[in-house]
N, C-alpha and C positions, 0 to 999 in steps of 0.2 A: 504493500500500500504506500508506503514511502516515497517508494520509485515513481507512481503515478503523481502521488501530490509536489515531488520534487519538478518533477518534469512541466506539469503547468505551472509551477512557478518560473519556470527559467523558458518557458514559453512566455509566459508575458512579457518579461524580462528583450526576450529577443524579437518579439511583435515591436515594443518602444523602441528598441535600438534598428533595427529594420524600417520603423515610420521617420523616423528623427534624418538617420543617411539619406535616406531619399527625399527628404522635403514635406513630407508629409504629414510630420506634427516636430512642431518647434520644441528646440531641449529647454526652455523654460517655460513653456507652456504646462499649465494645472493637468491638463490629462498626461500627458509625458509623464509628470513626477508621480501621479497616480497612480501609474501603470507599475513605473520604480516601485513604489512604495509597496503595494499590493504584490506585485512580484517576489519583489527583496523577503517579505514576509513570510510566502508561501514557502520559500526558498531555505528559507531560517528554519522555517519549522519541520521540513521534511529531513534538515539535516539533524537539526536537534533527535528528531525521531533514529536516525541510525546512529546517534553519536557521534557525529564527526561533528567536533570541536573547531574549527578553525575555520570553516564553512558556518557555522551557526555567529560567528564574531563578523565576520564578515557583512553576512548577509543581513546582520544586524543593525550594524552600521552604513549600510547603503540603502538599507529601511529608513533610517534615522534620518540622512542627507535628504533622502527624496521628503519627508516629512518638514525639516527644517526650510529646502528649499518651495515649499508648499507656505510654508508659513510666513518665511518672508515676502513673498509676491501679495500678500492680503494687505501689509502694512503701508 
């Protein structure tokens, strides 16, 4: 099950990076980071699920970026 929920994470993950290269949604754009962030998340928690460490720090933090960069575009 891991493998599934890993893998739609690092599918959305590679949908925004795929829209973004080709012009298609701007890297500061609110859905972009959304996608990051939702991504990043899914991505976190399928690795937490098989314990890999270093993968879950990661993906935590580019959870976090996409969040932060979300939050400053409001102010």
């Amino acid at each position: 099950m891991s493998q599934v929920i890993g893998s739609i994470g690092v599918a959305i993950l590679l949908v925004a990076f795929f829209m973004n290269s080709f012009g298609m949604l701007a890297s500061g754009s609110h859905a972009y980071q959304t996608m990051n962030a939702i991504g990043a998340a899914v991505s976190c928690y399928a690795s937490y699920l098989i314990g890999f460490a270093p993968f879950v720090v990661l993906e935590a933090i580019w959870c976090a970026a996409a969040i932060a960069a979300m939050l400053r575009g409001r102010q």
